[in-house]
LUMLUM-601234 format. One record per residue: residue in three letters; residue number from 1; x, y, z of N, C-alpha, C in turn. Coordinates in Angstrom, 1 decimal. Atoms other than C-alpha are relative to their C-alpha. Example, Ala and Ser with C-alpha at 12.3 -4.5 7.8 and 13.67 -1.06 7.14 Angstrom:
! residues 2
  residuo  num     npx     npy     npz    capx    capy    capz     cpx     cpy     cpz
      ala    1     0.9    -1.2     0.0    12.3    -4.5     7.8     0.9     1.2     0.0
      ser    2    -0.9    -1.1     0.0    13.7    -1.1     7.1    -0.8     1.1     0.8
END
This chain:
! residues 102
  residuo  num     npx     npy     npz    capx    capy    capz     cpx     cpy     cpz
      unk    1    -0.3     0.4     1.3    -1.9    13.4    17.6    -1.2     0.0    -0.9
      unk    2     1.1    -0.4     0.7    -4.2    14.2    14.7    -0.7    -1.2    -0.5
      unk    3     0.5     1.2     0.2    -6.5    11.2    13.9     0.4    -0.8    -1.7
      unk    4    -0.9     0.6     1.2    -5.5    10.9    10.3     1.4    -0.4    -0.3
      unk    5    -1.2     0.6    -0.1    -2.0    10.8    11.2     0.5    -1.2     0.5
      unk    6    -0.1     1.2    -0.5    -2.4     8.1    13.6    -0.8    -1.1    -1.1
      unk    7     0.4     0.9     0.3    -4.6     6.2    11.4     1.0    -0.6    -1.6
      unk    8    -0.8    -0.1     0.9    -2.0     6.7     8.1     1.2    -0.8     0.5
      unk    9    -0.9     0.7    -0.6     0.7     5.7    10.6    -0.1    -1.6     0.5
      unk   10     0.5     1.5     0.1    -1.1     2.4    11.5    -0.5    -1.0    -1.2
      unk   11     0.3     0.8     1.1    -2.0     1.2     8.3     0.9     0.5    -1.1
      unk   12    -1.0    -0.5     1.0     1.1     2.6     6.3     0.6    -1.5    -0.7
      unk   13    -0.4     1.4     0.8     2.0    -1.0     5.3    -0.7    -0.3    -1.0
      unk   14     1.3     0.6     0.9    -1.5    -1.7     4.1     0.3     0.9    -1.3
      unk   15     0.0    -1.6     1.1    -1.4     1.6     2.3     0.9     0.0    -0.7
      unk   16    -0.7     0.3     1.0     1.4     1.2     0.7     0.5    -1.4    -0.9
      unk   17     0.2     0.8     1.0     1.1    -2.2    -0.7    -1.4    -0.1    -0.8
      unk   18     0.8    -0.7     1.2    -2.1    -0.9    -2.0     0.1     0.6    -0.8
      unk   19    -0.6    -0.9     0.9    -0.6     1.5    -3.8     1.2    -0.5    -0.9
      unk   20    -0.8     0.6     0.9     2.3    -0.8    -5.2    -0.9    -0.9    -0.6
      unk   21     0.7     1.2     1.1    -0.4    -3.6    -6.2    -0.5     1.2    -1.2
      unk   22     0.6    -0.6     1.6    -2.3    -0.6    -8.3     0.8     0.6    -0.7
      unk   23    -1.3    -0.6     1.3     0.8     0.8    -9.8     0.4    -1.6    -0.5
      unk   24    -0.5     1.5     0.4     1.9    -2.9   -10.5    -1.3     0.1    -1.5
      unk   25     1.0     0.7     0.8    -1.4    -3.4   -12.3     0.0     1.3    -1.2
      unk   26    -0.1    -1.5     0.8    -1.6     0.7   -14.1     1.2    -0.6    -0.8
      unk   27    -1.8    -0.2     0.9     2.9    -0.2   -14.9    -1.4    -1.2    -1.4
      unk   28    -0.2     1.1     1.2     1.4    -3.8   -16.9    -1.4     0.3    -1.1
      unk   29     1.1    -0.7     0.9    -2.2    -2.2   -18.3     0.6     0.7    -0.8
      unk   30    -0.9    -0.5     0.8     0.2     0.1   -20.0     0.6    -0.9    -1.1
      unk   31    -0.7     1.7     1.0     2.4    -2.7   -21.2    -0.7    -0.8    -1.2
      unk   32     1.5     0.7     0.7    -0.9    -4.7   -22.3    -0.5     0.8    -1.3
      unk   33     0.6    -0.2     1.4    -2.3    -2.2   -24.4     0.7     1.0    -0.5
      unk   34    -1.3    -0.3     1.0     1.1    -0.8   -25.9     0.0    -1.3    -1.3
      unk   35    -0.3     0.7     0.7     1.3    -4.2   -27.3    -1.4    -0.3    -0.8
      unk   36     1.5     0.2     0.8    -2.7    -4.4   -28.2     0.0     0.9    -1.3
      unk   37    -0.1    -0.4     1.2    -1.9    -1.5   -30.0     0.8     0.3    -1.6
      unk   38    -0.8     0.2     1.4     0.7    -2.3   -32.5    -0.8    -1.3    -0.3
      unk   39     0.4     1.0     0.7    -1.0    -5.5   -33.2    -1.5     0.2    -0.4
      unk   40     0.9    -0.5     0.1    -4.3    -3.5   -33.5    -1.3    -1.1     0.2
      unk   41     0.9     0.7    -0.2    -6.3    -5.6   -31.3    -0.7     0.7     0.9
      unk   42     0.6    -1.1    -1.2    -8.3    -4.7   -28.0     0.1     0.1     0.3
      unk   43    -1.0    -1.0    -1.2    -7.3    -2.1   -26.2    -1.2     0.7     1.1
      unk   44     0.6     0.2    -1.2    -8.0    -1.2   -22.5    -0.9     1.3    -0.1
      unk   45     0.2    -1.4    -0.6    -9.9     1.7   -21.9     0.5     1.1     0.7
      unk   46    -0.6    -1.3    -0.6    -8.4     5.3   -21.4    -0.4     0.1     1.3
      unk   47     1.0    -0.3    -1.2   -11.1     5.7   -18.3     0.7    -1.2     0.9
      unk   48     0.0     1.5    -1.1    -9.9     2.4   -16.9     1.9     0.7     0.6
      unk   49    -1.3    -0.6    -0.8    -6.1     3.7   -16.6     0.1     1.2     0.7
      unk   50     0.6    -0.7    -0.7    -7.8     6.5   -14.8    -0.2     0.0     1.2
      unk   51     0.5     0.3    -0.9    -9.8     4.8   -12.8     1.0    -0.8     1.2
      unk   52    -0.7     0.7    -1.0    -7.1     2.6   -11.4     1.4     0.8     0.5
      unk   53    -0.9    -0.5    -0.7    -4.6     5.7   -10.7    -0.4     0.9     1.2
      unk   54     0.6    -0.8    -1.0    -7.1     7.2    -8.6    -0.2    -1.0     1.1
      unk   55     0.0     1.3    -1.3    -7.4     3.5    -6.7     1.3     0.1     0.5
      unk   56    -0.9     0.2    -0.3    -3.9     4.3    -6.0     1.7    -0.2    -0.6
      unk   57    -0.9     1.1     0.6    -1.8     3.2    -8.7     0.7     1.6    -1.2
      unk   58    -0.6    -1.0     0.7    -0.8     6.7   -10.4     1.9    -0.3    -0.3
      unk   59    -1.6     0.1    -0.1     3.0     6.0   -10.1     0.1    -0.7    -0.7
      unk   60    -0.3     1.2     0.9     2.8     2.9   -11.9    -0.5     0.5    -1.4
      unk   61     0.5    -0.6     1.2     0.6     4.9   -14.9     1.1     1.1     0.0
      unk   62    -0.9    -1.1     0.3     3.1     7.4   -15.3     1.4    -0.6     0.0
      unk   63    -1.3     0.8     0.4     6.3     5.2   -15.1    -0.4    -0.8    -1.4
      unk   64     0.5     0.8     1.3     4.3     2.8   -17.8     0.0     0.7    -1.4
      unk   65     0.3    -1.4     1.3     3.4     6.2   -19.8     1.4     0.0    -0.5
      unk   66    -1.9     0.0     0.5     7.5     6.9   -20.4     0.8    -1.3    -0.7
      unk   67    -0.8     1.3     0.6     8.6     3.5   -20.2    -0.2    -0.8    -1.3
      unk   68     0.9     0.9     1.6     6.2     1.7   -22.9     0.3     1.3    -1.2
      unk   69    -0.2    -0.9     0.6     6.5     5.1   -24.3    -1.5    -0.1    -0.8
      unk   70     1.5     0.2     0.4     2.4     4.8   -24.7    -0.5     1.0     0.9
      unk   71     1.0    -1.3    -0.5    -0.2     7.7   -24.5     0.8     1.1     0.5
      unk   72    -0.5    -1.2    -0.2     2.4    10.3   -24.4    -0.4     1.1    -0.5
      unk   73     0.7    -0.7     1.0     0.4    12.1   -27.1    -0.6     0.7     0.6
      unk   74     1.2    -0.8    -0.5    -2.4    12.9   -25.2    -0.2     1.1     1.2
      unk   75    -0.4    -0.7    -0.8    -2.2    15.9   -23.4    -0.7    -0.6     1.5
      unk   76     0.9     0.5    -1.0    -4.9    14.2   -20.9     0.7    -1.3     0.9
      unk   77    -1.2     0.7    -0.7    -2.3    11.5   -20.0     1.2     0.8     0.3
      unk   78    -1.2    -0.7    -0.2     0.6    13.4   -20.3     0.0     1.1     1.4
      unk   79    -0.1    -0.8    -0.9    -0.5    16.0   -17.5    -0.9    -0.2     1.4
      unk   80     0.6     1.2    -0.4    -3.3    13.6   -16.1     0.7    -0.3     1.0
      unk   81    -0.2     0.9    -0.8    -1.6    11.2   -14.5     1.2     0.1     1.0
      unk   82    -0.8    -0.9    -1.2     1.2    13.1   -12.9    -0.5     1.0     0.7
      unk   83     1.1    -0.7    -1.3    -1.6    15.4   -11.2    -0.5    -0.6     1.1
      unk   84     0.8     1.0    -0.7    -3.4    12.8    -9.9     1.4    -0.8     0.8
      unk   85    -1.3     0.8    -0.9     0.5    11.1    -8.7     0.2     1.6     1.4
      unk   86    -0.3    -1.3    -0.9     1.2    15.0    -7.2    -0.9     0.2     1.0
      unk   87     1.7    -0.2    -0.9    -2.5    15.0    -5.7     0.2    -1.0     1.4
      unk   88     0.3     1.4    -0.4    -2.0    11.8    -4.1     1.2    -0.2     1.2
      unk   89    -1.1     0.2    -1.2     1.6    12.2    -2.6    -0.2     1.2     0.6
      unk   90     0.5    -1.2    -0.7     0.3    16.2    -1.4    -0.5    -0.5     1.5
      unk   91     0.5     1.0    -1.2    -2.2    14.1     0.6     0.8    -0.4     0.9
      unk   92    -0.5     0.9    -0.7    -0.3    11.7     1.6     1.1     0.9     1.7
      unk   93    -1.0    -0.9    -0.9     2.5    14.5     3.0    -1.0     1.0     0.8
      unk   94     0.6    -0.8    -1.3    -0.2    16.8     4.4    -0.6    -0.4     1.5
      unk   95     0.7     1.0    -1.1    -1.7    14.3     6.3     1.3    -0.4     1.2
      unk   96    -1.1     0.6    -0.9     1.6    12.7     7.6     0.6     1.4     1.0
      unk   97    -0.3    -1.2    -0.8     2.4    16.2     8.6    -0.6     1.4     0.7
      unk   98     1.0    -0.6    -0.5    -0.4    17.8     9.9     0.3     0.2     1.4
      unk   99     0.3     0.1    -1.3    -0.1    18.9    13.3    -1.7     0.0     1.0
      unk  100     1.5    -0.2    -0.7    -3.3    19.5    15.6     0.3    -1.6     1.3
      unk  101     0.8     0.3    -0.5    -5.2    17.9    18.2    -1.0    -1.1    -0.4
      unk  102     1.5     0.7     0.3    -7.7    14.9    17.9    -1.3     0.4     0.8
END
């Protein structure tokens, strides 16, 4: 069994409640500075909703994007953060289905 599969296979719980806490946190950063921005207060950083879909949380930035109906504009969100979701589950599937040898 290929070592990444066994180690994805044993920690697939972890791994996926990692991945729901940083989409949890991406869905309400969205939320947050939807509403920062009609009241034109401070808003989160572009880089930060970035940085936390690359910690995992891509699904939650891209459901948030639609839902809040925030940063649809930007082509850099708009194509962004569904690469980085497609990057992320590619992985996820090549790994889970990788054959080989350890």
């Amino acid at each position: 069994m290929n070592a990444w599969r066994e180690l994805l296979l044993g920690f697939w719980p972890w791994l996926a409640g990692w991945a729901g806490i940083m989409s949890l946190a991406n869905f309400c950063l969205m939320g947050f500075d939807k509403r920062r921005a009609r009241r034109e207060g401070w808003r989160v950083r572009e880089r930060t909703f970035f940085i936390v879909a690359l910690l995992g949380g891509a699904l939650g930035g891209v459901t948030g994007m639609f839902f809040f109906r925030h940063k649809t504009r930007h082509w850099y969100f708009r194509y962004g953060l569904p690469a980085i979701l497609l990057l992320q589950l590619g992985l996820t599937a090549w790994m889970l289905l990788s054959g080989g040898t350890s």
